[in-house]
ROSELUM-160756 format. One record per residue (C-alpha): residue in one letter; x, y, z. Coordinates in steps of 0.1 Angstrom, whole numbers, plus 5000, padded with zeros to 4 digits. Layout:
REM ROSELUM-160756
(pt 'a' (X Y Z))
...
END
This chain:
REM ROSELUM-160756
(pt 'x' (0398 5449 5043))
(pt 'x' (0409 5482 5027))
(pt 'x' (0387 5510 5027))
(pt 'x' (0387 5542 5007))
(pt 'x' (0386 5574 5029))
(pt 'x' (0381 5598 5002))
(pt 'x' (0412 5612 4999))
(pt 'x' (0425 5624 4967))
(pt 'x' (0448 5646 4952))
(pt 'x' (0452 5651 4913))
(pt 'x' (0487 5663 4903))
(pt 'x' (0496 5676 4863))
(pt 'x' (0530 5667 4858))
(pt 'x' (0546 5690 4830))
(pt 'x' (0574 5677 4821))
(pt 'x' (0593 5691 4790))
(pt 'x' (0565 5709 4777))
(pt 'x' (0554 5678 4756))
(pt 'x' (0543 5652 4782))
(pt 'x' (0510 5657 4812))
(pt 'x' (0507 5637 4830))
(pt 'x' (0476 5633 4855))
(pt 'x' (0489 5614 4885))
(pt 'x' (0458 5605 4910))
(pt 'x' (0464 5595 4941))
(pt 'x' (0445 5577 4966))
(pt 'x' (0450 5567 5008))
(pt 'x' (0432 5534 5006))
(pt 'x' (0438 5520 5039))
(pt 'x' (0431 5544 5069))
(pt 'x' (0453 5518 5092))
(pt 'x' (0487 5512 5069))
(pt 'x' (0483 5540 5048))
(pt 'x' (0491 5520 5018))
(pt 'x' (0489 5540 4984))
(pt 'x' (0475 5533 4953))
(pt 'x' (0486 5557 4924))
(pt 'x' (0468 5559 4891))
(pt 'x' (0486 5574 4864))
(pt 'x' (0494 5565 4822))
(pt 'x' (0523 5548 4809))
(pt 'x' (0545 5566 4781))
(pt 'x' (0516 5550 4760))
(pt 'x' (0492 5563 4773))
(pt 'x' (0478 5534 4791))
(pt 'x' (0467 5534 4824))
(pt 'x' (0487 5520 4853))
(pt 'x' (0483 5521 4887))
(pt 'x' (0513 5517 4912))
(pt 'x' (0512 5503 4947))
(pt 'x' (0534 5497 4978))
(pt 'x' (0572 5510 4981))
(pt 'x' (0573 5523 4945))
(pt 'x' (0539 5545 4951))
(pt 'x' (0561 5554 4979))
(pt 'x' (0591 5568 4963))
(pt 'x' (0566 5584 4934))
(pt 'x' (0549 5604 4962))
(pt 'x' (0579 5617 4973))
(pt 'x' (0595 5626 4940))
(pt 'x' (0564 5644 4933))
(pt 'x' (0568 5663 4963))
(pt 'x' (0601 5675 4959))
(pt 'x' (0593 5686 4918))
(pt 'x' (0590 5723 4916))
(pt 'x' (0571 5714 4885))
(pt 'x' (0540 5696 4901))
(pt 'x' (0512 5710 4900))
(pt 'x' (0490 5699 4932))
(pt 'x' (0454 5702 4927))
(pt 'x' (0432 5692 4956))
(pt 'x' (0394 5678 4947))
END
């Protein structure tokens, strides 16, 4: 059973000046580590992404010197 631990870290994305984009992410499972991402589609819906493609977001978030990382 997954289990929230709390974790959470809100980044604002700013892309080209037109487009934020809050990206919340969330360590559900204390065991796997297994990610759940909320974010918004080019729509503005919400989505939320899980397994290796919450992965690969993570890290491309990382590496953006345009990411703002903002801790609750």
């Amino acid at each position: 059973m997954k289990q929230s631990i709390g974790t959470r870290i809100d980044r604002l994305e700013l892309g080209d000046g037109r487009v934020r984009q809050v990206f919340i992410i969330e360590y559900e499972d204390p065991v796997t580590g297994e990610l759940k991402i909320e974010t918004t589609d080019s729509n503005g819906n919400c989505i939320v992404v899980t397994g290796e493609e919450a992965r690969a977001l993570q890290i491309q978030l990382d590496s953006d010197p345009y990411t703002f990382k903002i801790c609750d």
